[in-house]
C-alpha positions in Angstrom: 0.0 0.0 0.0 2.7 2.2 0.7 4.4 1.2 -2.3 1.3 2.4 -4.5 1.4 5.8 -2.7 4.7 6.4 -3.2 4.2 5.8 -6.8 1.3 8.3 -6.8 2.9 10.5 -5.2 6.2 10.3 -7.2 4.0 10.6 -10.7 2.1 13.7 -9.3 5.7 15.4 -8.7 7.1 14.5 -12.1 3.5 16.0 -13.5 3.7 18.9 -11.9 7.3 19.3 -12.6 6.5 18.6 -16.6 3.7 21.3 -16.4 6.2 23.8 -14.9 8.3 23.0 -17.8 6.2 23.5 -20.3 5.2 26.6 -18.8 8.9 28.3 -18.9 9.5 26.9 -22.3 5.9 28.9 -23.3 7.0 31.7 -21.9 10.3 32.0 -22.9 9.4 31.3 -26.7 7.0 34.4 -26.4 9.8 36.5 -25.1 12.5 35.5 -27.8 9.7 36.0 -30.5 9.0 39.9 -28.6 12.7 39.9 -28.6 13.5 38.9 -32.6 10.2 40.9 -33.5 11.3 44.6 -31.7 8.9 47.2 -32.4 8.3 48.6 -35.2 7.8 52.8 -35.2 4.5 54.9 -35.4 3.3 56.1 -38.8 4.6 59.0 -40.1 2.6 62.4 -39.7 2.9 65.9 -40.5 4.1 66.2 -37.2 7.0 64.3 -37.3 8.1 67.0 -40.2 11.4 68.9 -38.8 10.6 72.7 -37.9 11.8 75.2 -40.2 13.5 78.1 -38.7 11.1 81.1 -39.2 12.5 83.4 -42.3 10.9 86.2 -44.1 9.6 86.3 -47.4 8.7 88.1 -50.0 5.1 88.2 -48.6 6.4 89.8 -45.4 5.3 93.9 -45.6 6.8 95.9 -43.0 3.8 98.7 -42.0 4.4 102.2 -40.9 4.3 101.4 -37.2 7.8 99.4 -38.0 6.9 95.7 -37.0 6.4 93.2 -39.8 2.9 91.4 -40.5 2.5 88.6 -43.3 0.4 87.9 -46.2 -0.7 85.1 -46.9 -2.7 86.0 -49.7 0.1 86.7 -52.3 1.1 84.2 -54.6 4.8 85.5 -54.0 4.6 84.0 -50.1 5.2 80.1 -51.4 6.6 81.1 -55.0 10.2 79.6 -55.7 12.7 76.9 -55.2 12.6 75.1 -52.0 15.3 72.4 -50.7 14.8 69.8 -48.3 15.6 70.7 -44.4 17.8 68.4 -41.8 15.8 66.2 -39.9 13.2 65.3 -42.9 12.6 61.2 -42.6 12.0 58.5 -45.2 11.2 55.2 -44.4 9.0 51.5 -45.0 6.5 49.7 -43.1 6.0 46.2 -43.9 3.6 43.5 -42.1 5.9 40.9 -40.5 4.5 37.1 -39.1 6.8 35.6 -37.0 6.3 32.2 -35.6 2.4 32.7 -36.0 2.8 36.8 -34.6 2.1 39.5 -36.4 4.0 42.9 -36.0 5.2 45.6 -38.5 8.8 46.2 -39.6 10.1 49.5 -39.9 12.9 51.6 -41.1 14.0 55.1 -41.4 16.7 57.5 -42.5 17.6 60.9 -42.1 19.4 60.8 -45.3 17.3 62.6 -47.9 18.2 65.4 -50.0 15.9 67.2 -52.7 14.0 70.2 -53.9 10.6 71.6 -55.1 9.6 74.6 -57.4 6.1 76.4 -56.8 5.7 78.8 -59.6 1.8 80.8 -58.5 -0.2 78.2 -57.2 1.3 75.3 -59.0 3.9 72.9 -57.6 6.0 72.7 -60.9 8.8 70.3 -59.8 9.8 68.2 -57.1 12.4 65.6 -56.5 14.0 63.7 -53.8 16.9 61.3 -53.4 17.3 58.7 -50.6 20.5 57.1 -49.4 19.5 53.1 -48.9 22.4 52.1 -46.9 21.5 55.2 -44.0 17.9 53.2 -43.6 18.1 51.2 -40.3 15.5 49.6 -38.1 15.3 48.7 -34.5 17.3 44.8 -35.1 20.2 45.2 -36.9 20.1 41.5 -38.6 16.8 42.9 -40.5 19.3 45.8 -41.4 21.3 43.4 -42.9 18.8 41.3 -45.1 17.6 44.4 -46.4 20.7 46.1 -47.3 21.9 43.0 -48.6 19.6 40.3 -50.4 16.7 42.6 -50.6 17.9 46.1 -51.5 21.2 45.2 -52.6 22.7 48.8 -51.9 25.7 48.7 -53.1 24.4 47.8 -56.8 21.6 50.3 -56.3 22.5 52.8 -53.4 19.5 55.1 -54.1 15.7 55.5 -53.9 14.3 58.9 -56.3 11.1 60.5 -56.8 10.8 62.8 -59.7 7.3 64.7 -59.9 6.3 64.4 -63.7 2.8 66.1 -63.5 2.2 69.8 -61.6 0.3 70.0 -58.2 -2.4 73.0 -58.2 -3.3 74.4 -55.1 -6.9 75.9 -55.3 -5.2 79.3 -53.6 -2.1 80.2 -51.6 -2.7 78.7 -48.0 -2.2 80.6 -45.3 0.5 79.8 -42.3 -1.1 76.8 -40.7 -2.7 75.7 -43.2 -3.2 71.7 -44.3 -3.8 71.2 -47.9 -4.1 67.5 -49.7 -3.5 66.9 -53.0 -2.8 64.0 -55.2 0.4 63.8 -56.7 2.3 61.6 -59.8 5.7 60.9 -60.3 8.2 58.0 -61.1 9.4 56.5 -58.2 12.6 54.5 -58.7 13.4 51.3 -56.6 15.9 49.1 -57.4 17.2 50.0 -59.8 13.3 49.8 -61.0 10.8 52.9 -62.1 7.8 52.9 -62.1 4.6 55.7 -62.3 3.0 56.3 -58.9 0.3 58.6 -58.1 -0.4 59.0 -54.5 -2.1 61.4 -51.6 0.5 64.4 -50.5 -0.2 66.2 -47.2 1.0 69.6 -46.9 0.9 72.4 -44.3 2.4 75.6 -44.6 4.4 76.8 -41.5 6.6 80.5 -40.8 9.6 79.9 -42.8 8.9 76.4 -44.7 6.6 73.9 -46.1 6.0 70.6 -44.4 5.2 67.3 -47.2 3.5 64.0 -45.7 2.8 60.9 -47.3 2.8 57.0 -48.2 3.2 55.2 -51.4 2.1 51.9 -51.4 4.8 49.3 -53.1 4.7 46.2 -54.4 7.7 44.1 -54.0 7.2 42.5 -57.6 6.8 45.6 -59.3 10.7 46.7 -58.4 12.2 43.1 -58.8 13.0 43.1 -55.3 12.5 39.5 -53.8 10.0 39.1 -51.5 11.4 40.0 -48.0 10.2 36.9 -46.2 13.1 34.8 -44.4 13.4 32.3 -42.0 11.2 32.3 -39.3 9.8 35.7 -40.2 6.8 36.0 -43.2 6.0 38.8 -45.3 3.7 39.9 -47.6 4.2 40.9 -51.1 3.9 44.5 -50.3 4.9 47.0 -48.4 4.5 50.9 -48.1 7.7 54.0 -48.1 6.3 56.8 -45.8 8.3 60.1 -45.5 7.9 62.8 -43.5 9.8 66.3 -44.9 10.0 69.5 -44.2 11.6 72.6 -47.1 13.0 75.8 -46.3 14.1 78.3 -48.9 16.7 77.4 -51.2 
């Protein structure tokens, strides 16, 4: 009798013991996959446009009393050449599944240069380069793969837009002012171009103009391989977000 409680007792132990195990390894596979998975970074807004030092322009009038007002209902106030300021962002967002997870992968860069006309109320010309190799995300072995494999930077260091049809604003917004337009241009990936039309997001601040948007992309499109490796699943699509601001040139 003894005998058969000891054996009860000893199988309860080793139960218990195996349930505890299983627990930990639970556990600790969630963590690793929170771990491999990081977090990927809010969508880009206006807001996360740099702030352009306040300048005057040529819509700034200087009244009798000797302090300077402006007008913002001169064609002259958003008229010329603008460059891209410091601190303007580029980036992707992709939809990740790893082991059975879903999260989004993100990247960014500071390293964007470029330049817009506005001649009136038209945007005439705009055009932006990005350096591929400057994009980094929070895991630095999904740096990798996408530098490497995906992007293959060193044959193709550089992402471009090129605006090929003009933008008309229905007047000259004032300071503060949010305007959205859509816009077309080639976008080239890859070593890839292709024609993209897309919704731009535009607010007019003291000194500069801040530019919002996303343009959806599909992997196949570009000849870039789909992402996917590993443990970690991707779509066949993804999206390049930027965030920049343009002072005067």
């Amino acid at each position: 009798m003894a005998l058969r409680t000891s054996f009860r007792d000893h199988r309860g132990r080793w139960l218990v013991g195996a349930a505890v195990v299983v627990v930990v390894l639970i556990v600790g596979a969630i963590g690793i996959i929170k771990l491999i998975q990081g977090k990927g970074d809010p969508e880009l807004t206006l807001n996360d446009a740099p702030t352009v030092p306040a300048q005057a322009d040529s819509s700034t009038t200087a009244p009798s009393g000797g302090s300077t007002s402006t007008v913002a209902s001169s064609s002259d106030g958003i008229a010329g050449t603008w460059k891209i300021a410091s601190g303007s962002q580029v980036g992707y967002r992709v939809k990740e599944t790893l082991f059975g997870q879903s999260t989004t992968a993100t990247g960014r860069t500071t390293s964007v240069t470029g330049n817009l006309t506005i001649d009136g109320t038209a945007v005439t010309n705009a055009s932006f380069t990005v350096q591929m190799a400057d994009v980094t995300s929070d895991r630095s072995q999904r740096d990798g793969q996408f530098r490497g494999r995906i992007m293959e930077v060193d044959q193709f260091p550089t992402a471009t837009f090129e605006l090929t049809s003009p933008i008309t604003l229905p007047s000259v917004p004032a300071i503060g002012t949010e305007v959205h337009e859509k816009a077309t241009g080639k976008l080239t990936l890859h070593g890839t171009t292709k024609t993209v039309t897309f919704t731009v997001n535009a607010r007019r601040v003291s000194g500069g103009i801040q530019v919002q948007g996303q343009i959806p992309v599909t992997f196949a499109d570009y000849n870039i391989d789909n992402p996917s490796g590993g443990p970690a699943s991707v779509g066949n699509d993804g999206t390049l977000e930027f965030a920049l601001s343009f002072s005067r040139a």
